[in-house]
C-alpha positions, 0 to 999 in steps of 0.5 A: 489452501491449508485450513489454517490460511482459510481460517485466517482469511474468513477472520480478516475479512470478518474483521474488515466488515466488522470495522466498516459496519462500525464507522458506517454510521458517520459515512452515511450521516445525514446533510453530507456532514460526515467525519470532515464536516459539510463536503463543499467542493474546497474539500472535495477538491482538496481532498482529489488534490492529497490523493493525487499528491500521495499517489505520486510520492508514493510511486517516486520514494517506491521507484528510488527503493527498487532503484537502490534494491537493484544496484545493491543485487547487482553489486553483490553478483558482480561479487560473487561472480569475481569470487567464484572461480571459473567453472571448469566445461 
């Protein structure tokens, strides 16, 4: 590992604990009143059910960009396949 990527990695992760020291404050306020509001089980509840919702658009629209990323490789070595000329053994 160069000196330049493990300089930048120490100021990334410098950074995270920074971000994450900074909004500690309102994670762990007092009564459950966090950044939300009072947490119920409506909103914990609500809240599994966006994860759940988020994770699984995300896995369909990432699955359909794959999909069009291989036809499209595939197409272009069928052409080059067609184009190039028969190697000579």
């Amino acid at each position: 590992m160069s000196r330049a990527r493990a300089a930048r990695l120490i100021a990334v992760a410098a950074a995270s604990l920074a971000i994450l020291a900074a909004f500690a404050p309102s994670a762990l306020a007092a009564d459950g009143d966090g950044l939300w509001g009072p947490t119920n089980d409506k909103v914990v509840t609500y809240w599994g059910f966006g994860v759940l919702i988020f994770f699984t658009a995300l896995v369909t629209v990432l699955s359909l960009i794959q999909g069009r990323l291989e036809n499209r490789k595939e197409r272009r070595r069928q052409e080059l396949e067609r184009l190039r000329p028969p190697a000579a053994d």
